[in-house]
PDB file of N, CA, C, O and CB in Angstrom:
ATOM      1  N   UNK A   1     119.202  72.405 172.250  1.00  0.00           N
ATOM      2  CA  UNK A   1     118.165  72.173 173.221  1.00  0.00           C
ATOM      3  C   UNK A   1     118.046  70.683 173.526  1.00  0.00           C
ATOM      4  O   UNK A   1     117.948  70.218 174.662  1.00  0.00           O
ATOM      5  CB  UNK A   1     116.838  72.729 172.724  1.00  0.00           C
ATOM      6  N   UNK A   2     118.070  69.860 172.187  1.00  0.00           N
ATOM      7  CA  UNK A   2     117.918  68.081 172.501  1.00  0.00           C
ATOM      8  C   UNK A   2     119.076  67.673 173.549  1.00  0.00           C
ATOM      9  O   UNK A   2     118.966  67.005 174.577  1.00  0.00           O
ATOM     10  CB  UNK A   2     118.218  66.985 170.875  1.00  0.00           C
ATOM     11  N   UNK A   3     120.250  68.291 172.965  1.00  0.00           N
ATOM     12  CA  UNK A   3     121.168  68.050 173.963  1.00  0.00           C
ATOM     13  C   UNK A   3     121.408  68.564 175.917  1.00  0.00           C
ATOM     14  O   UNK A   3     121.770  67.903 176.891  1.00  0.00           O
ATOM     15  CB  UNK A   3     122.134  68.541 173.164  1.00  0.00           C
ATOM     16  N   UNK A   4     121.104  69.626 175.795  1.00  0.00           N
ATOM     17  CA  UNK A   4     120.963  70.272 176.699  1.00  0.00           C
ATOM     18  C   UNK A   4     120.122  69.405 177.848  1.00  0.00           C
ATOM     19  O   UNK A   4     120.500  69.310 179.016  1.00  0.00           O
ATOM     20  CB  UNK A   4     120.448  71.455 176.203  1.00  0.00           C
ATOM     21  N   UNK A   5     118.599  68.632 177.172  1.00  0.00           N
ATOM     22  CA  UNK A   5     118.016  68.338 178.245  1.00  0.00           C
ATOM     23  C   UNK A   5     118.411  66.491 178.059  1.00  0.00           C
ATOM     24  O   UNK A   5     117.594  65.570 178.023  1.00  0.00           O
ATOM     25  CB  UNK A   5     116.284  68.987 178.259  1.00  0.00           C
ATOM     26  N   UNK A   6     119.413  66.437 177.997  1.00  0.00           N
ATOM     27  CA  UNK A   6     119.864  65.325 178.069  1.00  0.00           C
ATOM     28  C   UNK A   6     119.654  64.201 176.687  1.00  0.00           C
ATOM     29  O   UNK A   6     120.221  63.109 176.667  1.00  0.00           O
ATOM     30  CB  UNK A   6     119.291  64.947 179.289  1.00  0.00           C
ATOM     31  N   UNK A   7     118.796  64.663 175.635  1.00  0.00           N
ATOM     32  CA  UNK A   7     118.272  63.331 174.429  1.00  0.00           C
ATOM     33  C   UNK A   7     119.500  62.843 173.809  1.00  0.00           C
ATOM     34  O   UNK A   7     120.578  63.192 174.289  1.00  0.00           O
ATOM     35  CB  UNK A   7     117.171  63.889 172.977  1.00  0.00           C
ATOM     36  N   UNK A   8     119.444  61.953 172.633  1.00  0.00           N
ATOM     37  CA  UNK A   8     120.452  61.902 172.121  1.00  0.00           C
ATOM     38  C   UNK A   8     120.770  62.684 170.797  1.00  0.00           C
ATOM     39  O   UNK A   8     120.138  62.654 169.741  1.00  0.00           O
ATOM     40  CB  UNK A   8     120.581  60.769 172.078  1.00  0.00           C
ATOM     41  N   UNK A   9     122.010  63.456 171.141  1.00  0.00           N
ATOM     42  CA  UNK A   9     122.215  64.453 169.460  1.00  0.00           C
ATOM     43  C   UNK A   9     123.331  63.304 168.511  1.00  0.00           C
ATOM     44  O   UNK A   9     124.312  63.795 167.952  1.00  0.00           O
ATOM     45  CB  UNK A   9     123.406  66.621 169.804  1.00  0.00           C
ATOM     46  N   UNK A  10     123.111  62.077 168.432  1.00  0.00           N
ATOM     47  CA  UNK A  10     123.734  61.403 167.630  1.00  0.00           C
ATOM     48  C   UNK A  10     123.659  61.964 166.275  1.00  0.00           C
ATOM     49  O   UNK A  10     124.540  62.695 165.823  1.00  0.00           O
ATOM     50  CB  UNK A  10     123.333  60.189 167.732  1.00  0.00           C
ATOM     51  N   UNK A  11     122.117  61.464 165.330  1.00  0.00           N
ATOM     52  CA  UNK A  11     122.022  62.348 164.551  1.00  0.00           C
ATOM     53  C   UNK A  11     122.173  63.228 164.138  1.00  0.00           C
ATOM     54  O   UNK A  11     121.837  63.364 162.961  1.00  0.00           O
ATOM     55  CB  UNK A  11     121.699  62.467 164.459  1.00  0.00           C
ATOM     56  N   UNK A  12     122.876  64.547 164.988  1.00  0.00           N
ATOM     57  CA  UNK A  12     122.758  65.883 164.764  1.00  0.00           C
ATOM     58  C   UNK A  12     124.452  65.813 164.146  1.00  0.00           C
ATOM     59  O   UNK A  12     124.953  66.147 163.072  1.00  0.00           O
ATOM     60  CB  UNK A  12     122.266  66.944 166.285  1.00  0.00           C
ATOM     61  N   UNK A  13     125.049  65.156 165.512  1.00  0.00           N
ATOM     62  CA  UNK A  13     126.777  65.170 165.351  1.00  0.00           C
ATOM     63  C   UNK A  13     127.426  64.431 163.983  1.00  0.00           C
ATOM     64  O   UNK A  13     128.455  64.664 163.348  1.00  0.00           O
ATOM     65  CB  UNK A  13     127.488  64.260 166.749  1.00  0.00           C
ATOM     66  N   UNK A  14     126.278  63.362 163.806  1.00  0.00           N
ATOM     67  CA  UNK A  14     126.996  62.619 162.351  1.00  0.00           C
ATOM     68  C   UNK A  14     126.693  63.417 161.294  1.00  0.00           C
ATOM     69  O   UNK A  14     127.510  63.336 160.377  1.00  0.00           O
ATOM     70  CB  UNK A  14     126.433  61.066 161.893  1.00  0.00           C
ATOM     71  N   UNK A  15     125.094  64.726 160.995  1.00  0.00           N
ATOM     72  CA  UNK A  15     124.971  65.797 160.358  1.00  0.00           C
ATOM     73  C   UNK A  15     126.178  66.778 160.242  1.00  0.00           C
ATOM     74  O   UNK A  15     126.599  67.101 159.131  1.00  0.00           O
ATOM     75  CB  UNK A  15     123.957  66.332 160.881  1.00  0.00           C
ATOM     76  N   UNK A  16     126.851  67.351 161.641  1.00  0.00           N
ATOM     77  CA  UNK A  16     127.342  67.744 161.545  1.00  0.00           C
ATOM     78  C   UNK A  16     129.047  67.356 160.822  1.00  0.00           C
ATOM     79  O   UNK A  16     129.637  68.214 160.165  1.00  0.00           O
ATOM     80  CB  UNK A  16     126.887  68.067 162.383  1.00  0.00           C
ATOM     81  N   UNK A  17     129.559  66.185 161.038  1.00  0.00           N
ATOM     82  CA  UNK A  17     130.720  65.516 160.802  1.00  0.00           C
ATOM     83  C   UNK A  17     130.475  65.898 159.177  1.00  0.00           C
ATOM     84  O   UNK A  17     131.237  66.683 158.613  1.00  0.00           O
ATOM     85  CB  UNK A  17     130.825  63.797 161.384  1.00  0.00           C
ATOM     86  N   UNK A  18     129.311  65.250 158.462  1.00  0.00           N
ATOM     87  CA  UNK A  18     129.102  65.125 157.199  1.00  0.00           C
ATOM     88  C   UNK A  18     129.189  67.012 156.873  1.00  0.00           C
ATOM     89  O   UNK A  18     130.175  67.364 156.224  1.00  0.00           O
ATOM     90  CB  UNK A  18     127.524  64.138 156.881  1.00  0.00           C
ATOM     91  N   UNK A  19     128.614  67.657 157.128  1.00  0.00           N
ATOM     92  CA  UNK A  19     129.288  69.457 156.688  1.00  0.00           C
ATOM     93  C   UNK A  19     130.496  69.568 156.658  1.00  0.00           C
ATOM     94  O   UNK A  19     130.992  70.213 155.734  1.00  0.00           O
ATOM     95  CB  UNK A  19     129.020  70.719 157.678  1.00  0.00           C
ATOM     96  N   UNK A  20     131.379  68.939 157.714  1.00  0.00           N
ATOM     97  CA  UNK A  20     132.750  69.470 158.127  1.00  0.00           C
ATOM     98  C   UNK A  20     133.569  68.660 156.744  1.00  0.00           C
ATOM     99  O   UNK A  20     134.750  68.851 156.454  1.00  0.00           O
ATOM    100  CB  UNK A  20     133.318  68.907 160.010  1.00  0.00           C
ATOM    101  N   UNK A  21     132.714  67.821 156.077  1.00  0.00           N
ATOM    102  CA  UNK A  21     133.496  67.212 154.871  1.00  0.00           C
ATOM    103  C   UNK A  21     133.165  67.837 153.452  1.00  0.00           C
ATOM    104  O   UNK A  21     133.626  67.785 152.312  1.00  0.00           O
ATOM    105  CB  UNK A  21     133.177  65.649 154.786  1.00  0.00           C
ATOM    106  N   UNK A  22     132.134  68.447 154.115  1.00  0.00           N
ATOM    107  CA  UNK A  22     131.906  68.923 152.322  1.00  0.00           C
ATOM    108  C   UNK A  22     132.900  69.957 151.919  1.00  0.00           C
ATOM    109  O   UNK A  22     133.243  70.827 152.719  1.00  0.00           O
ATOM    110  CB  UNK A  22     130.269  69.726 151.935  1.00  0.00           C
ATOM    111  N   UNK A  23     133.555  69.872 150.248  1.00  0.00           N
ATOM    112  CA  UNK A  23     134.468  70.261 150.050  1.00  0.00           C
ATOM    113  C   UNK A  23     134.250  70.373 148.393  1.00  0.00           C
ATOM    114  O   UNK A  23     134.891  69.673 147.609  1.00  0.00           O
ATOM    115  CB  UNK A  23     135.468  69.513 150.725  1.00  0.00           C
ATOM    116  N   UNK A  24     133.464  71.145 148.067  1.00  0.00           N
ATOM    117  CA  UNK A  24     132.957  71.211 146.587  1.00  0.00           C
ATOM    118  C   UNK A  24     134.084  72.379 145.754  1.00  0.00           C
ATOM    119  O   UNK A  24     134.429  73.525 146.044  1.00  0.00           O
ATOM    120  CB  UNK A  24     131.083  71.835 146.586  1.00  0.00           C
ATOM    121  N   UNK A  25     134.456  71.391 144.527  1.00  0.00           N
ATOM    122  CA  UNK A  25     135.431  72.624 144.192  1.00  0.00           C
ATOM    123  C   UNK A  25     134.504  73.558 143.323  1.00  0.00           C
ATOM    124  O   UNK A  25     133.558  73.090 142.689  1.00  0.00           O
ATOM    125  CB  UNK A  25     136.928  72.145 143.274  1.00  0.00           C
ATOM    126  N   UNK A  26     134.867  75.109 143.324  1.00  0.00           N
ATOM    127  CA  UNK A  26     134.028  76.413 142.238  1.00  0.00           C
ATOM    128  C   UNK A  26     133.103  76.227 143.603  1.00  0.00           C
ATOM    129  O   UNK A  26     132.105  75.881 142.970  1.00  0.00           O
ATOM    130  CB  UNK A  26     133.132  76.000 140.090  1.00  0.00           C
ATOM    131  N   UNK A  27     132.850  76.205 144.375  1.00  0.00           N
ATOM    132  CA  UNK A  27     131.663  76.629 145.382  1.00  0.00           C
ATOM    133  C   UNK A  27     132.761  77.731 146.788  1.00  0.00           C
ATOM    134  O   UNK A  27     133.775  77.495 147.445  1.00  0.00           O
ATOM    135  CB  UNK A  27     130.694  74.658 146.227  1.00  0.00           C
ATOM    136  N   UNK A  28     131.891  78.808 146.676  1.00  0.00           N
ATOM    137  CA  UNK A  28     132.477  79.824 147.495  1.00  0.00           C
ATOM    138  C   UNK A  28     132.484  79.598 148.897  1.00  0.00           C
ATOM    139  O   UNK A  28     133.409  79.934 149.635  1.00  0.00           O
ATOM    140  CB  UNK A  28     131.869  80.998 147.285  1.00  0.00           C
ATOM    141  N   UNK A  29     131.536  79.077 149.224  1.00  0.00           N
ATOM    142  CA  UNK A  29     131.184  78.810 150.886  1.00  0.00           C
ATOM    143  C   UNK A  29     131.959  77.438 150.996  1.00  0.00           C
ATOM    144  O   UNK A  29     132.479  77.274 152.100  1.00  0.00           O
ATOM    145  CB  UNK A  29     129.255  78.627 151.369  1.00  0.00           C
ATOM    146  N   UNK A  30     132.137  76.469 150.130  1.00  0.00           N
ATOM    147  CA  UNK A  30     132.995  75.654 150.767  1.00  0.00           C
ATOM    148  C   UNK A  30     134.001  75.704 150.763  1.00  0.00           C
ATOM    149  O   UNK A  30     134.570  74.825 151.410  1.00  0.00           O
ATOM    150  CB  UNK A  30     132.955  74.789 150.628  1.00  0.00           C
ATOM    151  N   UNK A  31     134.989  76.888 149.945  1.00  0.00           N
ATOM    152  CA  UNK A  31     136.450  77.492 149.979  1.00  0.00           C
ATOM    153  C   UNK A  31     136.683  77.850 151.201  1.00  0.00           C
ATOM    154  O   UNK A  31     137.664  77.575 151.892  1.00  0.00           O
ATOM    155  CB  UNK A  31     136.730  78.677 149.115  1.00  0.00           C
ATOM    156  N   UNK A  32     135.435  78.693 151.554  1.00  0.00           N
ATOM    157  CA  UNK A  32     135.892  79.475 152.800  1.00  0.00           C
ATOM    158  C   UNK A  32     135.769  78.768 154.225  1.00  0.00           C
ATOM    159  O   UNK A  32     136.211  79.208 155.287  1.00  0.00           O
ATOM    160  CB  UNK A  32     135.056  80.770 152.869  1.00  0.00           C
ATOM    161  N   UNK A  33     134.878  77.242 153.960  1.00  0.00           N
ATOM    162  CA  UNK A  33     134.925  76.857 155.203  1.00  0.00           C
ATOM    163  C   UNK A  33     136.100  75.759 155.072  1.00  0.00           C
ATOM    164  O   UNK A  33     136.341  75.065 156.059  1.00  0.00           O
ATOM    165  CB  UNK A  33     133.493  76.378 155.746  1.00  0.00           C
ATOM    166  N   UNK A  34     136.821  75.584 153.911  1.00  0.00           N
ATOM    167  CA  UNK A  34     138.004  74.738 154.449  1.00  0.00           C
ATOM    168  C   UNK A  34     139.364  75.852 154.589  1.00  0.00           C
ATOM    169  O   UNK A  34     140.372  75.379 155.113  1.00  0.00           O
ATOM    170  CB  UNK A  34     138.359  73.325 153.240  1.00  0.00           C
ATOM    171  N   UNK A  35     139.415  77.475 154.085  1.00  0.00           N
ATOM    172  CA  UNK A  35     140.160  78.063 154.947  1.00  0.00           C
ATOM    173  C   UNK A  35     139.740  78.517 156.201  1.00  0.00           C
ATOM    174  O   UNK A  35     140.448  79.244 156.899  1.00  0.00           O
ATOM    175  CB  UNK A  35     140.609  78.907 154.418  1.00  0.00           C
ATOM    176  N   UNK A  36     138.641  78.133 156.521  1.00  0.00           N
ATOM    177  CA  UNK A  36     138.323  78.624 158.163  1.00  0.00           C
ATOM    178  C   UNK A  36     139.002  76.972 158.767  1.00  0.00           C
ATOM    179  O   UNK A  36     139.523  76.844 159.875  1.00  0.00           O
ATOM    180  CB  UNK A  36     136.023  79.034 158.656  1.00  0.00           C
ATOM    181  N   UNK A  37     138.803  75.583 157.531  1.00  0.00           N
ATOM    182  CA  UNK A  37     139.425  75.098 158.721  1.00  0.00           C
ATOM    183  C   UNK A  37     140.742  74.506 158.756  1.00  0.00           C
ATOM    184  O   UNK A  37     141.102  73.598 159.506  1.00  0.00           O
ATOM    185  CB  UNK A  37     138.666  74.242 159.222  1.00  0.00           C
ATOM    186  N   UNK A  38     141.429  75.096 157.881  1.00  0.00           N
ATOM    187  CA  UNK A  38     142.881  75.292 157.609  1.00  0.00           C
ATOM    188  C   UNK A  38     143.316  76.214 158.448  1.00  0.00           C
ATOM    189  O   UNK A  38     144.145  75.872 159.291  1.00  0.00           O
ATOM    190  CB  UNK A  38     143.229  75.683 156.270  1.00  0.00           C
ATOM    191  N   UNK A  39     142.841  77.615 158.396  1.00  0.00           N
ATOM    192  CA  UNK A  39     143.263  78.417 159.628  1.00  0.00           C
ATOM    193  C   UNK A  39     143.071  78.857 161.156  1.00  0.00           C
ATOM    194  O   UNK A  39     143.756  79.660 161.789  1.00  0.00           O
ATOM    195  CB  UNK A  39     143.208  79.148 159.304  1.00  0.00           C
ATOM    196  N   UNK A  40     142.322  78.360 161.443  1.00  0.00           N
ATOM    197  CA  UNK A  40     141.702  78.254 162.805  1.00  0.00           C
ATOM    198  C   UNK A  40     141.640  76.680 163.791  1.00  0.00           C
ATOM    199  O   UNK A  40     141.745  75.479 163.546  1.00  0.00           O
ATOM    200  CB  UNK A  40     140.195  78.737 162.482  1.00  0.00           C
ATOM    201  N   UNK A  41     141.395  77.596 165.069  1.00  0.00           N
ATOM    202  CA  UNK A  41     141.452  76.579 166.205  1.00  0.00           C
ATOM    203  C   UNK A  41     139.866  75.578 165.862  1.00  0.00           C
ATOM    204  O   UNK A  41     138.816  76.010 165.386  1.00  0.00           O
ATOM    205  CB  UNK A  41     141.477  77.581 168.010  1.00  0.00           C
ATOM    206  N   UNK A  42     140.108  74.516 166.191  1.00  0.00           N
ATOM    207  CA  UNK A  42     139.069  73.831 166.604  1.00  0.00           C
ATOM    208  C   UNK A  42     137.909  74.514 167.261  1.00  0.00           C
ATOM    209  O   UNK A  42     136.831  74.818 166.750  1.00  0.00           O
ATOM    210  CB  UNK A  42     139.533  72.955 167.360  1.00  0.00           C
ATOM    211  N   UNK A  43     138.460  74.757 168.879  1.00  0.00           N
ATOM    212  CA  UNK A  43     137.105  75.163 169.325  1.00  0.00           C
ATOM    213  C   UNK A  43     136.797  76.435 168.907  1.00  0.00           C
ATOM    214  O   UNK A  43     135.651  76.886 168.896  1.00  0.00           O
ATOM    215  CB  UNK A  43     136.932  75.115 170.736  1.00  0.00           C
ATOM    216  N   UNK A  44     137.505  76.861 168.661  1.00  0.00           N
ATOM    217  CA  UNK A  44     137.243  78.786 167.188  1.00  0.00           C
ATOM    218  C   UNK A  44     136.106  78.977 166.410  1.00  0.00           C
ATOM    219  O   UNK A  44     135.293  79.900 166.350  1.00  0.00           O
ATOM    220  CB  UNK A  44     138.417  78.918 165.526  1.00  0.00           C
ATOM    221  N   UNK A  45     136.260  77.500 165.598  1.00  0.00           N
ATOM    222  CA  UNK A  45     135.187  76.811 164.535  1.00  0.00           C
ATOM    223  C   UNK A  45     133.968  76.655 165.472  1.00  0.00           C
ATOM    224  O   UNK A  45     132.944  77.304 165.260  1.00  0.00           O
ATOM    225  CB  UNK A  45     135.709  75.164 163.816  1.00  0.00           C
ATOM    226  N   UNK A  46     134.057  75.942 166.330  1.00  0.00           N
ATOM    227  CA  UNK A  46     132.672  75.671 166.638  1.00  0.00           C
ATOM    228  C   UNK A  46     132.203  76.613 167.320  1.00  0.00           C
ATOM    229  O   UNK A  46     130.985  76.706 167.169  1.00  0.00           O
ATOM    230  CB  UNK A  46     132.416  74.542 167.278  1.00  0.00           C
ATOM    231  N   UNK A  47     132.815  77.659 168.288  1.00  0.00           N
ATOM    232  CA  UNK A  47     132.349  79.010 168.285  1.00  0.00           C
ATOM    233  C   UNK A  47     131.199  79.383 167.367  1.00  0.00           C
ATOM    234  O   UNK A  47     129.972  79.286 167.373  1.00  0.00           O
ATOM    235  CB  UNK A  47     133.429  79.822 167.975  1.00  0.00           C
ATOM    236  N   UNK A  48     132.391  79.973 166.378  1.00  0.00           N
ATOM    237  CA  UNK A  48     131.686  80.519 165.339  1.00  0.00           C
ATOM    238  C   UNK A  48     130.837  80.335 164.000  1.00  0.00           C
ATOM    239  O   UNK A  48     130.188  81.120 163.308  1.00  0.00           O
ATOM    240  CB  UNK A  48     132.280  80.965 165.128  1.00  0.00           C
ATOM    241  N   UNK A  49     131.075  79.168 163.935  1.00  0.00           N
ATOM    242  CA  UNK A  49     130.758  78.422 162.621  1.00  0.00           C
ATOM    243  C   UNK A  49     128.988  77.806 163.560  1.00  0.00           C
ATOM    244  O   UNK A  49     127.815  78.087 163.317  1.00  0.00           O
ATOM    245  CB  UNK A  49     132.414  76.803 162.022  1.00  0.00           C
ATOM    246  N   UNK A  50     129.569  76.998 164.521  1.00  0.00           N
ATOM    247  CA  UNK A  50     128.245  76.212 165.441  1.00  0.00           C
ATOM    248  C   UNK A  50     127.192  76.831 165.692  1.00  0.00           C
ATOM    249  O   UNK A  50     126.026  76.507 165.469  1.00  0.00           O
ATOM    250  CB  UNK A  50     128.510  75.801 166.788  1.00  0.00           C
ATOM    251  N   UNK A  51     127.815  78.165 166.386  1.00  0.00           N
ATOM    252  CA  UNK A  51     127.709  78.788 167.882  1.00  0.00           C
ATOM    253  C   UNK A  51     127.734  78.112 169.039  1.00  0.00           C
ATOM    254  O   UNK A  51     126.990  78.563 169.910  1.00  0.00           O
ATOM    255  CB  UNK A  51     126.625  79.415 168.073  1.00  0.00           C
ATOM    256  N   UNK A  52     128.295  77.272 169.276  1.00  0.00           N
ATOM    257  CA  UNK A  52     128.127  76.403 170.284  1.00  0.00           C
ATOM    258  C   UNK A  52     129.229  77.372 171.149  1.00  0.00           C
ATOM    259  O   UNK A  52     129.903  78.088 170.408  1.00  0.00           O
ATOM    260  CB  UNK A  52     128.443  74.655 169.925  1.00  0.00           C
ATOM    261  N   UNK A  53     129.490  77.492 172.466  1.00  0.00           N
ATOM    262  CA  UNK A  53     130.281  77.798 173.598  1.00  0.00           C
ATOM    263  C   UNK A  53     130.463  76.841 174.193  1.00  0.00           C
ATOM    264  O   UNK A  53     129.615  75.948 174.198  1.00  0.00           O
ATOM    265  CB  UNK A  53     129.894  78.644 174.393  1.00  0.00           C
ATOM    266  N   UNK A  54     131.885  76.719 175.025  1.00  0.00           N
ATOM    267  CA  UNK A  54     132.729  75.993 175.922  1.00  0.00           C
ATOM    268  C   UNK A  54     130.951  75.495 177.144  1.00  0.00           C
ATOM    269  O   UNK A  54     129.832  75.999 177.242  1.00  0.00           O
ATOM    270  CB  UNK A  54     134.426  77.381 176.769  1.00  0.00           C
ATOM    271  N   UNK A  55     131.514  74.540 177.670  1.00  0.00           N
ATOM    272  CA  UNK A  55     130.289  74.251 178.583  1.00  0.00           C
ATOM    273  C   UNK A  55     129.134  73.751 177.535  1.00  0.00           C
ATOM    274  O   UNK A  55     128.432  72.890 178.066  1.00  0.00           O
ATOM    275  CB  UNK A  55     129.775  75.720 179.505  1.00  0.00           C
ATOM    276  N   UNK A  56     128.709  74.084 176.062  1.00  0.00           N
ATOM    277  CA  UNK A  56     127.724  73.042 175.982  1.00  0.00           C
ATOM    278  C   UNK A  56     127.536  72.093 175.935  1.00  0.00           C
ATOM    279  O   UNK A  56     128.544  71.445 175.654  1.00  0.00           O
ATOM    280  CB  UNK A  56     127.282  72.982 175.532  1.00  0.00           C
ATOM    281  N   UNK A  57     126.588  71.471 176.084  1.00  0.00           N
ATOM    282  CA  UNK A  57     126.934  69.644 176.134  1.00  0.00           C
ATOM    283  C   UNK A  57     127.487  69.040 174.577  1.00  0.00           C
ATOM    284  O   UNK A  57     128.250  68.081 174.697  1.00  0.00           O
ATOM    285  CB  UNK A  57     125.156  68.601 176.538  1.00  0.00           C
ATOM    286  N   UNK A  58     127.313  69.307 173.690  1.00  0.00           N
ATOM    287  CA  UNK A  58     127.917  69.408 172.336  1.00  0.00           C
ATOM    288  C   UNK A  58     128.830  70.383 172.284  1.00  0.00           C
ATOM    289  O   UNK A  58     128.748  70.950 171.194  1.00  0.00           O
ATOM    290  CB  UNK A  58     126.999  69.640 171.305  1.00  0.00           C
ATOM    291  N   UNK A  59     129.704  70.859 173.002  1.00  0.00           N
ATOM    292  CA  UNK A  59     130.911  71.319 172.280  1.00  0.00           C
ATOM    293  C   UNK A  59     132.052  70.650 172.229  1.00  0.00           C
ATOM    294  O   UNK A  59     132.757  70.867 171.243  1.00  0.00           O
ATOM    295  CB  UNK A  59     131.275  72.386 172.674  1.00  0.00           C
ATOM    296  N   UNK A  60     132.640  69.465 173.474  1.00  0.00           N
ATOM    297  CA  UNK A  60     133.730  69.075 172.978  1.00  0.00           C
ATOM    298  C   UNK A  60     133.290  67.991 171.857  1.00  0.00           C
ATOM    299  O   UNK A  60     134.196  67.752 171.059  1.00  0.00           O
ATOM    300  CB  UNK A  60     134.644  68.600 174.092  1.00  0.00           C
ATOM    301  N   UNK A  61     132.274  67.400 171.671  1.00  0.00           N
ATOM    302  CA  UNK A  61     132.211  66.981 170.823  1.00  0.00           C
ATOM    303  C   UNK A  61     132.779  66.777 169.414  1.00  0.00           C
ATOM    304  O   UNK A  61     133.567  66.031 168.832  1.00  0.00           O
ATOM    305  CB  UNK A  61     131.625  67.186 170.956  1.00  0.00           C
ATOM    306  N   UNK A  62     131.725  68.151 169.083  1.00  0.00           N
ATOM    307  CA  UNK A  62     131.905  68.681 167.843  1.00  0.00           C
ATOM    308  C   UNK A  62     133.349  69.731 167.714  1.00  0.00           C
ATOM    309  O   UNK A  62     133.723  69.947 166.562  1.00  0.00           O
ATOM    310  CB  UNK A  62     130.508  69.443 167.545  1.00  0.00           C
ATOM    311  N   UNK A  63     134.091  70.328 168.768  1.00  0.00           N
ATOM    312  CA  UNK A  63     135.296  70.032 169.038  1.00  0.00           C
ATOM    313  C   UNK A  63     136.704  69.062 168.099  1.00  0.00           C
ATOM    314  O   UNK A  63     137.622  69.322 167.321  1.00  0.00           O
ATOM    315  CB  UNK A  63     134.904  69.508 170.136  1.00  0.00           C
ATOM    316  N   UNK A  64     136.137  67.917 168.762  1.00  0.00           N
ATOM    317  CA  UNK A  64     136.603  66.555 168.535  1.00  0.00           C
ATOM    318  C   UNK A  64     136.779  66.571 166.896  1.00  0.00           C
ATOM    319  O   UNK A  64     137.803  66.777 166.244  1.00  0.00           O
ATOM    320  CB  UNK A  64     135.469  65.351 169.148  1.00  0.00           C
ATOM    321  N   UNK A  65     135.433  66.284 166.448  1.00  0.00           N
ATOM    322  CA  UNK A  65     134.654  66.052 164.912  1.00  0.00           C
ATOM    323  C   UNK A  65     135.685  67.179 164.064  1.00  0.00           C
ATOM    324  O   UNK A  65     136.439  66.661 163.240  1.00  0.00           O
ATOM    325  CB  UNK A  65     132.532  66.619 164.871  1.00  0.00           C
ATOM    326  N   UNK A  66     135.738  68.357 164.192  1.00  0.00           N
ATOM    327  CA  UNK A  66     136.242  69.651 163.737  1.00  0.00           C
ATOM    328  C   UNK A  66     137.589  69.119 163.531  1.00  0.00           C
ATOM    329  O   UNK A  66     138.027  68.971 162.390  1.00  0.00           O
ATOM    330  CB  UNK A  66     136.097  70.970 164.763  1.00  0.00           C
ATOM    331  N   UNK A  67     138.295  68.812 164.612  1.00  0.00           N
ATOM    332  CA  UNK A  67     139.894  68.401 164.467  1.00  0.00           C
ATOM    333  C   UNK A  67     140.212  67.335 163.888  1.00  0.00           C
ATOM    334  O   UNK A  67     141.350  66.903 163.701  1.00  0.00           O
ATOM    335  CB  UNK A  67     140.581  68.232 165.616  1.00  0.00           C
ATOM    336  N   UNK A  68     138.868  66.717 163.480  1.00  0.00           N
ATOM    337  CA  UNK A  68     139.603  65.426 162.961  1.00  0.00           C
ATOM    338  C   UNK A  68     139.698  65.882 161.423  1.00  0.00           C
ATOM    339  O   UNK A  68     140.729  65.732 160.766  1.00  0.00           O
ATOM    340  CB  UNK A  68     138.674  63.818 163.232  1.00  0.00           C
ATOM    341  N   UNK A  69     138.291  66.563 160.815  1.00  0.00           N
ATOM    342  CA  UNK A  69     138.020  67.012 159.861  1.00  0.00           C
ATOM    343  C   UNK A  69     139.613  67.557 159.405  1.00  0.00           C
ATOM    344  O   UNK A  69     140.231  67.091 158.448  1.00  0.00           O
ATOM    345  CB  UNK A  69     136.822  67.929 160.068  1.00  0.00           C
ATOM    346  N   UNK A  70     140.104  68.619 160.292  1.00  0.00           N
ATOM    347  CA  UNK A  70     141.008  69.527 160.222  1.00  0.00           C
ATOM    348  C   UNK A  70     142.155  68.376 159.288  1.00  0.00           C
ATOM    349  O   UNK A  70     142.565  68.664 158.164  1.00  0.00           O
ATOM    350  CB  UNK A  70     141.443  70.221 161.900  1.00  0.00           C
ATOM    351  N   UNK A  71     142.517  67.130 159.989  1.00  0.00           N
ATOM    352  CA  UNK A  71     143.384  66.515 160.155  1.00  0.00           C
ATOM    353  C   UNK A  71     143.468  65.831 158.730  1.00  0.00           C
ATOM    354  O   UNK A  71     144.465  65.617 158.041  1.00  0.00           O
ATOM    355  CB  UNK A  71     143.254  65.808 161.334  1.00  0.00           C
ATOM    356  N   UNK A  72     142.292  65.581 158.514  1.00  0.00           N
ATOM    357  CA  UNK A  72     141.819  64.803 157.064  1.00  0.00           C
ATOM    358  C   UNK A  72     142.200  65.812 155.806  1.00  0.00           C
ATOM    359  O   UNK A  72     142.620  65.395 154.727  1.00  0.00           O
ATOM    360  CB  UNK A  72     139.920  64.485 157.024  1.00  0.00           C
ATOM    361  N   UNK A  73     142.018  67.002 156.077  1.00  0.00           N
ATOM    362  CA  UNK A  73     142.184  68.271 154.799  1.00  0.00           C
ATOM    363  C   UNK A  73     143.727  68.343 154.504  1.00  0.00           C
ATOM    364  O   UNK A  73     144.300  68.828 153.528  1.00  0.00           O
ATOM    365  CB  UNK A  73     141.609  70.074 155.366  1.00  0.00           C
ATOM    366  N   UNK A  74     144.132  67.857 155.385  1.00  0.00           N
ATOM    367  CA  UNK A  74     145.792  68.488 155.330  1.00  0.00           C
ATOM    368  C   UNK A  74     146.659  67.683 154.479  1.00  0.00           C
ATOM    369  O   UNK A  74     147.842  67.990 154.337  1.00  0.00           O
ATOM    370  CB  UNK A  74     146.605  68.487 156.856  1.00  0.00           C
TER     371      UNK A  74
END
């Protein structure tokens, strides 16, 4: 919504960057979100993981953030 009506989602996107790193070993949810982002597309993730859709004002963004994440795991 902040984004939508134009505010700034700075805060939200550096929140978000900081999730896309967490990587706790023996923790189940963070296994599965570094094989969601080992196996999947970028904008896939933020689909589904976000909910964000193509067209929101935060999706290529967090887009962006996702692939870099991706890039860093490998």
């Amino acid at each position: 919504m902040l984004a939508s009506s134009g505010g700034s989602a700075v805060s939200l996107l550096e929140a978000i960057r900081a999730a896309f790193r967490f990587d706790l070993p023996g923790d189940s949810q963070s296994a599965e979100f570094q094989r969601l982002l080992a196996g999947e597309a970028a904008p896939r993730i933020a689909e589904v993981v976000c909910g964000l859709a193509p067209g929101h004002p935060l999706f290529d963004a967090v887009t962006r953030d996702i692939a870099a994440a991706q890039r860093v795991s490998r």
